[in-house]
C-alpha positions in Angstrom: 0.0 0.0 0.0 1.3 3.5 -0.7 1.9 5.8 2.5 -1.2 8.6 3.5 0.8 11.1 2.3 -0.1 9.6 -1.4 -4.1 9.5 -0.2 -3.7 13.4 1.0 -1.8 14.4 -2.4 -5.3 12.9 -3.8 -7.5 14.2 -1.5 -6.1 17.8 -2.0 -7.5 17.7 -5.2 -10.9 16.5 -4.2 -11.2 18.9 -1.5 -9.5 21.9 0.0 -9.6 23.2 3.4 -11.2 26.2 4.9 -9.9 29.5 7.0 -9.4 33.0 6.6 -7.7 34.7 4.0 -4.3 36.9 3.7 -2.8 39.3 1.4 -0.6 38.7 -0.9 0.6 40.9 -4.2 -1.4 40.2 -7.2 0.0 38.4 -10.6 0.3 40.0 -14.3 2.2 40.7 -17.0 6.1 42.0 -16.4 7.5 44.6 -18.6 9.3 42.6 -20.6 9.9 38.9 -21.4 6.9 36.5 -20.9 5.0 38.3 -18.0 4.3 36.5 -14.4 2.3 33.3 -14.5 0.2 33.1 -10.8 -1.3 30.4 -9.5 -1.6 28.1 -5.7 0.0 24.6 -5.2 -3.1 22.4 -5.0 -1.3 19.4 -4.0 0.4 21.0 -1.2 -1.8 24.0 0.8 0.6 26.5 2.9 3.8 28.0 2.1 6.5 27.2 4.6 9.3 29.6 4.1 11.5 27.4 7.0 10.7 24.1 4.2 13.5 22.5 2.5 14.0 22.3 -1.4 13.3 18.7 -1.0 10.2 17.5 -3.4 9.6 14.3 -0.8 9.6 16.7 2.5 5.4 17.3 2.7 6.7 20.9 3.8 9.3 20.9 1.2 9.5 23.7 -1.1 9.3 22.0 -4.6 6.2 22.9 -7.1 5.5 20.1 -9.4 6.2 20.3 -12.8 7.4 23.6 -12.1 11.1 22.8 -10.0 9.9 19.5 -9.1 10.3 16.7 -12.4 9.0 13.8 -12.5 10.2 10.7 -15.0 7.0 11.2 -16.4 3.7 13.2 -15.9 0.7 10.5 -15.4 -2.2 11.1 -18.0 -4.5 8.8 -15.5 -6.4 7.3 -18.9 -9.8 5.8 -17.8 -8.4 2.1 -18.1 -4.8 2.3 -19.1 -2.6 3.6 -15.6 0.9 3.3 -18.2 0.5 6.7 -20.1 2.5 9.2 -19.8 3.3 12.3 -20.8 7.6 12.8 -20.9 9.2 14.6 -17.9 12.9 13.8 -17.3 12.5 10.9 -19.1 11.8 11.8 -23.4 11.0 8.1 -24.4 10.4 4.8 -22.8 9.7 1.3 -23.8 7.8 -1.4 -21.7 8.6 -5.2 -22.3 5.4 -7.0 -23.4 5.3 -8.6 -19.8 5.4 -5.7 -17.6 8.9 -6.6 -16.7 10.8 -3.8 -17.3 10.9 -0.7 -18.9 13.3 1.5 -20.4 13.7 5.0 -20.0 16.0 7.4 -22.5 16.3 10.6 -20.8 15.5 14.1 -22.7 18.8 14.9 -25.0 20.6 18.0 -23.9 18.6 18.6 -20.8 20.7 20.7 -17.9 20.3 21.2 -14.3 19.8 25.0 -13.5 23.6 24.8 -13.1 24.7 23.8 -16.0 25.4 20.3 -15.0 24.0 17.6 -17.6 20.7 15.0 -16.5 22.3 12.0 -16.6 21.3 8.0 -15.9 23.4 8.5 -12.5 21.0 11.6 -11.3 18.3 8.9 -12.4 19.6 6.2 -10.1 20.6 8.1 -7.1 17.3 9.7 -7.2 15.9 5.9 -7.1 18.1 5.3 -4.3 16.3 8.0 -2.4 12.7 6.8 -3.2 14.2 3.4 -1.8 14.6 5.1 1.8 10.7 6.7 1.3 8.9 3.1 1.0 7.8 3.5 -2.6 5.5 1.9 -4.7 8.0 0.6 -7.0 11.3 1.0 -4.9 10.3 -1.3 -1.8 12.3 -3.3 0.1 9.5 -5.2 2.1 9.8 -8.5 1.5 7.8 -10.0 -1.3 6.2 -6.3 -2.2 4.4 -6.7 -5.1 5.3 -4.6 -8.5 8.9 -3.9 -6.5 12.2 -3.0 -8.9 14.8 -6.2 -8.7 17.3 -4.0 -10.6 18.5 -0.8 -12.1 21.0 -0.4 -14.8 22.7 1.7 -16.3 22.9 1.4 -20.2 24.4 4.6 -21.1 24.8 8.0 -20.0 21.2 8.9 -21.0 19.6 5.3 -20.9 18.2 3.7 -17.7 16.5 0.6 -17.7 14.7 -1.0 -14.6 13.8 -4.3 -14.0 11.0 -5.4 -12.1 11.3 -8.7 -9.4 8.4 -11.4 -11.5 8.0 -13.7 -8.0 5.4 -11.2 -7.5 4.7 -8.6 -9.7 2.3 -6.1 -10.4 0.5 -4.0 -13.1 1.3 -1.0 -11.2 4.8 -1.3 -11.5 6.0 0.8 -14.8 3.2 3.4 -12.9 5.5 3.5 -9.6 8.8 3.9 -11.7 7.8 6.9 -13.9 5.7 8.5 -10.9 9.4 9.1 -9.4 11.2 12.8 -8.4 14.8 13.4 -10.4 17.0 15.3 -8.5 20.7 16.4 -9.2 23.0 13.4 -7.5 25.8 15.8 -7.3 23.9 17.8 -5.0 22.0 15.0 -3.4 24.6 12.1 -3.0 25.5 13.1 0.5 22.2 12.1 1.3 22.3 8.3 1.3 25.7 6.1 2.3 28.1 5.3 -0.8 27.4 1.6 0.3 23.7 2.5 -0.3 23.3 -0.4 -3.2 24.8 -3.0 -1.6 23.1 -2.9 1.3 20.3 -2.8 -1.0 21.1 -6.0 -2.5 21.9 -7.9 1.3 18.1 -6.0 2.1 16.6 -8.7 0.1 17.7 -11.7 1.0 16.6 -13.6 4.7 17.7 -14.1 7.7 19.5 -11.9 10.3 21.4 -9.7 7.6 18.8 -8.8 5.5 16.7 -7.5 8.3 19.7 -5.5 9.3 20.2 -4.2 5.7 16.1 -3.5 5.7 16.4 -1.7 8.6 19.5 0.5 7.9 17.6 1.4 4.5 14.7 2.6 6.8 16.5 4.9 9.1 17.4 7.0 6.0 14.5 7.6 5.8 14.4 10.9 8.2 17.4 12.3 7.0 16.7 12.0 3.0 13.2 14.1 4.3 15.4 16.4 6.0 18.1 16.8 3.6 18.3 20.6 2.6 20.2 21.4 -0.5 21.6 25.0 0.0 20.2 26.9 -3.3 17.4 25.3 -5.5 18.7 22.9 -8.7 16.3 22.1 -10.9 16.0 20.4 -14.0 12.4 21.8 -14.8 11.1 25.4 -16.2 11.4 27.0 -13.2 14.0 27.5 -10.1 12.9 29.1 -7.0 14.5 32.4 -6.6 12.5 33.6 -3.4 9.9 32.8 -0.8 8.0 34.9 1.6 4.8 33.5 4.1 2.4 35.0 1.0 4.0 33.7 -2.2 7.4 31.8 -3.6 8.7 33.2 -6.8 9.9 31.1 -9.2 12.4 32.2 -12.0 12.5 30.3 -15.9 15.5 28.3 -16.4 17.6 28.8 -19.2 19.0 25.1 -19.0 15.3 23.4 -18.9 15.6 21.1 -22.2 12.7 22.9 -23.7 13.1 26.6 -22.5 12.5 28.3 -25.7 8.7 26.8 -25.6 8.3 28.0 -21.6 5.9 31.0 -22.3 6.0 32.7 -18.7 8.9 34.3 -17.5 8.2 34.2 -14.0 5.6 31.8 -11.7 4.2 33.5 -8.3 2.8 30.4 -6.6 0.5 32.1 -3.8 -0.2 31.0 0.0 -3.5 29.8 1.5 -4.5 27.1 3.8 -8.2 27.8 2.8 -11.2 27.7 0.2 -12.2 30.9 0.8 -9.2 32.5 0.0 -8.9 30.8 -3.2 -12.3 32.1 -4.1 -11.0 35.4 -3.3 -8.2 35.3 -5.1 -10.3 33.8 -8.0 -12.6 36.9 -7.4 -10.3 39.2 -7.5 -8.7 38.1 -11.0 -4.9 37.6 -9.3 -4.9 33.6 -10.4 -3.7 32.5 -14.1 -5.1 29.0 -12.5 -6.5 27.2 -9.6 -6.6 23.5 -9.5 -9.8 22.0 -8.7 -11.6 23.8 -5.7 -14.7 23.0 -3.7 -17.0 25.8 -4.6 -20.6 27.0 -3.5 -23.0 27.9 -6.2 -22.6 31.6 -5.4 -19.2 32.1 -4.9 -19.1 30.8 -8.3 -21.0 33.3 -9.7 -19.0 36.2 -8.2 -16.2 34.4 -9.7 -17.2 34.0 -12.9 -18.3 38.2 -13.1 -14.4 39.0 -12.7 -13.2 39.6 -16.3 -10.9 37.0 -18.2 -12.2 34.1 -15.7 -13.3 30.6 -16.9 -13.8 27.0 -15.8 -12.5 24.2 -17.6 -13.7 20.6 -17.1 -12.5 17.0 -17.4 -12.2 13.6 -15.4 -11.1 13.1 -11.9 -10.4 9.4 -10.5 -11.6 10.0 -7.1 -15.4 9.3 -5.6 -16.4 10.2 -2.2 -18.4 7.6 -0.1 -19.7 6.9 3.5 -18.0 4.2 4.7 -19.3 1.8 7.4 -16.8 0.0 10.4 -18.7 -3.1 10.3 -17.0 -4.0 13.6 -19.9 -1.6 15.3 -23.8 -2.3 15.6 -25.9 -2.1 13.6 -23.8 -1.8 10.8 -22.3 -5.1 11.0 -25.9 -5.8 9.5 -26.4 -5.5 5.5 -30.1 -5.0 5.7 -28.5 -1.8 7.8 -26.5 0.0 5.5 -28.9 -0.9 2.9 -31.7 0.8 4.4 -29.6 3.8 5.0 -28.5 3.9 1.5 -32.2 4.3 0.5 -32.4 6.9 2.8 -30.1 9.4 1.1 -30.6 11.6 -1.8 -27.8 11.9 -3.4 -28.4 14.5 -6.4 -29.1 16.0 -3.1 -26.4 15.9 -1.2 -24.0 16.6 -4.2 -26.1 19.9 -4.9 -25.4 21.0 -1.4 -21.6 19.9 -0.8 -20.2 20.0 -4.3 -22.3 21.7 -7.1 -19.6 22.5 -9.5 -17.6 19.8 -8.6 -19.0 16.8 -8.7 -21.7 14.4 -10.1 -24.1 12.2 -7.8 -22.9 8.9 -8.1 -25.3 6.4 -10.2 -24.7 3.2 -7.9 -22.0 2.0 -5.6 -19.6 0.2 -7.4 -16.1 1.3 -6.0 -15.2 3.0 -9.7 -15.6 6.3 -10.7 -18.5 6.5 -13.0 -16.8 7.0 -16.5 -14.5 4.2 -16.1 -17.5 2.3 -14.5 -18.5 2.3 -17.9 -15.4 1.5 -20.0 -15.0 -0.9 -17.4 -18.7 -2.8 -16.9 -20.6 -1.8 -20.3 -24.2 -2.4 -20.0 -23.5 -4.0 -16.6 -23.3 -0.6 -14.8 -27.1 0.0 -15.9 -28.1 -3.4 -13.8 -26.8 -2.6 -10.8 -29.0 -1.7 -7.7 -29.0 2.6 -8.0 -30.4 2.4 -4.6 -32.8 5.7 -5.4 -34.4 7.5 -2.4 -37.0 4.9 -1.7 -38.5 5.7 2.1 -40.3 1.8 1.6 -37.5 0.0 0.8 -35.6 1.8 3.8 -38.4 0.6 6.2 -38.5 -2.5 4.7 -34.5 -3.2 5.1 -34.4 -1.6 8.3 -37.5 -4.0 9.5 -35.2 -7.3 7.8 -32.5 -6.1 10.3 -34.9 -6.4 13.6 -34.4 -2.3 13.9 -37.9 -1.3 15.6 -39.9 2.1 14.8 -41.0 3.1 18.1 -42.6 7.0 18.7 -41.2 7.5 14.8 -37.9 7.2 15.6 -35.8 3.6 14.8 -34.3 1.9 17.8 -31.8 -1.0 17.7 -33.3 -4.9 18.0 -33.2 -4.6 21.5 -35.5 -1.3 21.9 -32.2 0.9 23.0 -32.1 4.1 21.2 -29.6 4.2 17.8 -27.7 7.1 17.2 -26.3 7.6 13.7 -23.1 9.1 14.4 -20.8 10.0 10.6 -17.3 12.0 11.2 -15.7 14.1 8.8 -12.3 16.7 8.7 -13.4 19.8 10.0 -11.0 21.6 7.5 -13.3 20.2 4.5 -15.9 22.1 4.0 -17.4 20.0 1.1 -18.0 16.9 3.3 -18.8 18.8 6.1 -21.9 20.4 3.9 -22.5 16.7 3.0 -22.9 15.0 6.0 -24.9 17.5 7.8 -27.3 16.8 4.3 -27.3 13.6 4.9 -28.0 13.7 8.5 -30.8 16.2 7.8 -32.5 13.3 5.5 -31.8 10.4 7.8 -33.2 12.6 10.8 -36.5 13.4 8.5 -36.8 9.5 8.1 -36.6 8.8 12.0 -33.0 8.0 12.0 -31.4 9.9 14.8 -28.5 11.3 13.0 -25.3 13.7 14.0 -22.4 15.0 12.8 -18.6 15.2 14.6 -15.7 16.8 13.3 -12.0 16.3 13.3 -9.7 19.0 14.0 -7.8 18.0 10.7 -6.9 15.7 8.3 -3.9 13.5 10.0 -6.0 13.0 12.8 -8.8 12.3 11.0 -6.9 9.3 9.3 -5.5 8.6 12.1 -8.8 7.8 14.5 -10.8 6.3 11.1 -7.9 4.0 11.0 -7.9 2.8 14.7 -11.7 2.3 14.1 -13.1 4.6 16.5 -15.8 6.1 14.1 -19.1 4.4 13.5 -19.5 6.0 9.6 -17.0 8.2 8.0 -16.4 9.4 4.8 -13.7 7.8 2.6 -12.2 8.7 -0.9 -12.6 5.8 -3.3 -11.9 5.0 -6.9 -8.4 6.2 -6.9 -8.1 5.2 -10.5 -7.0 4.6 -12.6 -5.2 1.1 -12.1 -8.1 -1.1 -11.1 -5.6 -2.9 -8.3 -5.6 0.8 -6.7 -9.2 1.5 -7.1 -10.1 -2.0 -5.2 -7.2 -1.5 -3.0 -9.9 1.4 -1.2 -12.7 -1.0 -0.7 -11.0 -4.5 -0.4 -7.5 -3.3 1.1 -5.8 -3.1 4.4 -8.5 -0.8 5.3 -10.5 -4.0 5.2 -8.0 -6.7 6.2 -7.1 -7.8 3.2 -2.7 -7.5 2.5 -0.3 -9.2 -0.1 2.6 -10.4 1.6 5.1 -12.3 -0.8 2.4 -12.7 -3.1 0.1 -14.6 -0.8 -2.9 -12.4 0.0 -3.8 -12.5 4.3 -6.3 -11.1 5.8 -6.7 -10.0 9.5 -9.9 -9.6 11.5 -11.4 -6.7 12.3 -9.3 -4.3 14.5 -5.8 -6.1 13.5 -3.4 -4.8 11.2 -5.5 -1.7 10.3 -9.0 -3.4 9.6 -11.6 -0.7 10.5 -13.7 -1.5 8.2 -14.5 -5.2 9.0 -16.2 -6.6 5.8 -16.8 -10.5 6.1 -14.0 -11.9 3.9 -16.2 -13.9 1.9 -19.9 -12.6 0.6 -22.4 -14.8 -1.8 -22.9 -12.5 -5.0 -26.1 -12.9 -6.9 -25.4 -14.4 -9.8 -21.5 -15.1 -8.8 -21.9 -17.2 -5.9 -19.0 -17.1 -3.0 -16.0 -14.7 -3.5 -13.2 -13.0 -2.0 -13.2 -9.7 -2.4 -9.8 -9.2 -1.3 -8.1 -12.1 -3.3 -10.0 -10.9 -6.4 -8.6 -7.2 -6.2 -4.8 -9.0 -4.9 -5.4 -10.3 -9.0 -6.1 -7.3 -10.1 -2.8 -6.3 -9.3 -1.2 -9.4 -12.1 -3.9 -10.1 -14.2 -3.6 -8.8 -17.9 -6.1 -6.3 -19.2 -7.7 -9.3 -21.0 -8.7 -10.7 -17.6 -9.3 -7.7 -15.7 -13.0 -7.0 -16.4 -14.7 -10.1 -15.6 -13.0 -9.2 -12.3 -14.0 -6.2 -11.6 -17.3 -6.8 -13.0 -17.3 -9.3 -9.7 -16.3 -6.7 -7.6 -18.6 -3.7 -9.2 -21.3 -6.4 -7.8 -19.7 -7.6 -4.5 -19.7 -3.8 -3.8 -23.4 -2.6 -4.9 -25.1 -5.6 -3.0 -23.0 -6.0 0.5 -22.3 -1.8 0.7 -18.8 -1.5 2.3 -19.5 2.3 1.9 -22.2 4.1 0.1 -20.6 5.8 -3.2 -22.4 9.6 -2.7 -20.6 11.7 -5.9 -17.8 11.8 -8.4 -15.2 14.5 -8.4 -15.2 16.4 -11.7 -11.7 18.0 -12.2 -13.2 22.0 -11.9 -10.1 24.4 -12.5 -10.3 27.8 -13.5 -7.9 29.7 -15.5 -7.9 33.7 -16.7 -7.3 33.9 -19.9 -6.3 37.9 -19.4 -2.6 37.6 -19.3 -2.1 34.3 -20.9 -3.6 31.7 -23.6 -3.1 28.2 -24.6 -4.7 26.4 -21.8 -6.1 23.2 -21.8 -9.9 22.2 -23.4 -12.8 20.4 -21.6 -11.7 16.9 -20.8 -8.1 17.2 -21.4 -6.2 14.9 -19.9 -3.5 17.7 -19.2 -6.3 18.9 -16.5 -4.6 16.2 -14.4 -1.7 17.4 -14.2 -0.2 20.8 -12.4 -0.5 24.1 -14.7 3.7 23.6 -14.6 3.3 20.3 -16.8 1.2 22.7 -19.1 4.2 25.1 -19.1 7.4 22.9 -19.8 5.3 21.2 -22.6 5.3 24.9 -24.3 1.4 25.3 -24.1 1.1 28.6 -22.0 1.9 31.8 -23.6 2.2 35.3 -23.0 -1.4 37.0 -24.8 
């Protein structure tokens, strides 16, 4: 499983905290050259002036696609997870089999100093994501998708082998998803016996747990590593911060600089919605990545001159999720009857007008791919409209008990419907006080508690102290990672050597306590978990009928109740600049500094 800080990065772009708002100098056109590009970080709310130029620190001061490069930038296609747009890497080739793939770095490209890219910055920079746990540069025993070896083929040539005892469909994903940074200003960072212990890490015994855990410790000082001045080998270098903005300057040595339109890139502060919408308001942004927005806010924003919205796909979903470990949820009938409780065009049209779409059935997937994925199947699934009968009639199945208009537990005791959300996110805050508002209309005594923030939001969820909370699901677009939300750790499930365990509820991270096996109509018996641990080997080929089994393990037992799709909402002014990206690009993915280095942006 990928660490939390992977789940926030996503989350950041599904929905943005909440406070005040602060000053800051507005963007525009310089005098000369190709003006001042301004925009926010949405992956990373909060400027820290004291952060280090470090692109793994989560306080670190590197922009994405701006001073931050990736091998390659993901296009997150609705069933293919292995295209790419090129970052430090121009070309690569994937063997037929998933085991390796090659990567030829851009020709000519230049770190801000002058220094060449090479394969050597590729591998230290591997060596690093080693130390962070990464998808494809583990060294837990028998992680699946993990690298088994990385050569050197030339000075501009890197190819990377992946370990086929266990491997995993994810794996050319992991590799390209990877930071580059300079190893001549980086190599301090990690021991010069770094690949040897590497190699005694994964073999058994006594040694290779001391190699393991050596690799670990680094862990903390790669995060804390500081390089003195910022080196980049993208657009931008970062010539200045203060606690309102960080000014980034073009970089003469990027391998495409005469395509890089702006001169400049102010990247504003905020730790809030609502200054976003004032900055929107106010005309200072070129672009905002996607932002929860009320239905009037958006209309002041779109009255400010040059302002637009652009629109494409998002693989996230947001969805109640149940801990089946608590009563009466451990109870299908339950969480049915609750799910024909809710309106969900509703509760979208409250908590996320213009950013998302009620969800047509719970199925785990994000509704477009739901399509690519199941066909006419989608259409045949349970939609679980808002049906007060079938509530009643679910609820009844359960023993609940409608005493005085108000549903008890089997025993007569009074039920309290408790759902927690982040205070800080002000979408799903507006949704479950929606949905609480409909289940307390239906006789369902229904509250809402909120987290101070985010960590310890995921923190309590995880040691199962919430009854219902809401969970981000569909994390596309790799079907292994979209299960991985539903049929995971979360719910017991783990691959270890290739061997898929599962632990009972409130061991090893279980808080959501599914049974591990559920009778699907018209399947029979399955495994929800060891049907997503193949998702993670099976060829394409094979990979619908599976997740067709899923889509239906999902919509009938109701680990969570899908409530609305993200749709990626980003606003751009085209005042200063053109060249931005259409509806349903896939470039709306990626950071506006993507949109940059690939010489799309220009000065109007």
């Amino acid at each position: 499983m990928k660490r939390v800080a992977a789940v926030v990065s996503l989350l950041s772009l599904a929905a943005v905290t909440a406070t005040a708002c602060s000053s800051t100098s507005t963007g525009g056109s310089s005098a000369s050259g190709g003006g001042v590009f301004t925009t926010i970080d949405g992956l990373k709310p909060g400027l820290d002036v004291n952060g280090p130029i470090n692109p793994w620190n989560p306080k670190g001061n590197m922009f994405a696609g701006y001073n931050a490069m990736k091998l390659g930038w993901k296009k997150n296609h609705l069933t293919d997870p292995n295209q790419f747009y090129p970052g430090i890497a121009a070309s690569w080739e994937i063997a037929p089999d998933n085991s390796s793939i090659t990567l030829h770095l851009q020709p000519n490209n230049k770190w801000s100093d002058g220094k060449p890219v090479t394969a050597e910055d590729v591998k230290l920079s591997i060596a690093l994501a080693y130390t962070q746990g990464s998808t494809a540069f583990s060294i837990a025993p028998g992680a699946a998708g993990a690298a088994s070896d990385v050569e050197i083929v030339d000075e501009h040539t890197v190819k990377i082998t992946q370990d086929m005892s266990n491997p995993s469909v994810t794996f050319v994903r992991g590799v390209m998803d990877s930071f580059v940074v300079p190893a001549h200003i980086w190599k301090d960072a990690i021991p010069a016996n770094f690949w040897d212990t590497l190699k005694a890490s994964r073999g058994e015994g006594a040694e290779a747990d001391k190699a393991r855990a050596e690799i670990t410790a680094l862990a903390d000082k790669v995060l804390a590593f500081a390089p003195a001045k910022d080196v980049s080998a993208g657009p931008y270098t970062l010539e200045r911060m203060n606690p309102g903005e960080a000014l980034l300057v073009k970089n003469k040595n990027f391998y495409n600089a005469a395509n890089v339109g702006p001169d400049q890139v102010k990247m504003l502060n905020y730790t809030g919605n609502e200054q976003i919408w004032n900055y929107l308001i106010s005309g200072k942004l070129d672009n905002a990545p996607f932002t929860a927005v009320p239905a009037d806010v958006m209309k002041r924003i779109g009255q400010t001159p040059g302002n637009a919205v652009v629109k494409g796909f998002s693989p996230v979903s947001v969805a109640m999720a149940f801990n089946q470990s608590k009563k009466p949820y451990d109870n299908v009938h339950v969480r049915r009857g609750l799910a024909y409780l809710i309106n969900r065009d509703e509760v979208t049209k409250i908590a996320s007008p213009e950013g998302g779409t009620p969800a047509l059935a719970t199925t785990g997937i994000h509704q477009k791919p739901a399509e690519a994925w199941l066909g006419s199947e989608l259409s045949q699934l349970e939609p679980y409209k808002l049906d007060v009968a079938k509530a009643e009639k679910e609820f009844k199945e359960a023993g609940l008990k409608k005493t005085g208009g108000k549903w008890t537990l089997p025993d007569g005791k009074p039920w309290k419907f408790t759902i927690n959300v982040p205070a800080p996110f002000s979408d799903w805050v507006s949704a479950a006080k929606a949905v609480t508002s409909q289940l307390n209309e239906a006789g369902v005594s229904a509250e809402v508690l909120t987290s101070a923030d985010y960590p310890l939001y995921l923190e309590e969820l995880a040691a199962g102290k919430y009854d219902v909370g809401f969970w981000l699901v569909a994390l596309g677009p790799a079907p292994y990672n979209i299960y991985q939300r539903l049929y995971g750790a979360s719910n017991g499930w783990s691959i270890l050597g290739g061997k898929i365990k599962h632990s009972a509820p409130g061991k090893d991270g279980n808080w959501m306590g599914s049974p591990e096996t559920i009778n699907v109509e018209g399947v029979g018996k399955v495994n929800p978990g060891e049907l997503t641990g193949k998702l993670n080997t099976a060829p394409e080929s094979e990979q619908k009928a599976i997740i067709s089994q899923l889509a239906k393990a999902a919509n009938q037992d109701l680990p969570v109740i899908q409530l609305w799709d993200y749709v990626n909402t980003q606003f751009i002014n085209t005042n200063r600049f053109t060249g931005f990206p259409e509806d349903e690009s896939d470039l709306l993915r990626e950071t506006s500094g993507v949109w940059i280095q690939l010489g799309m942006i220009k000065k109007k």
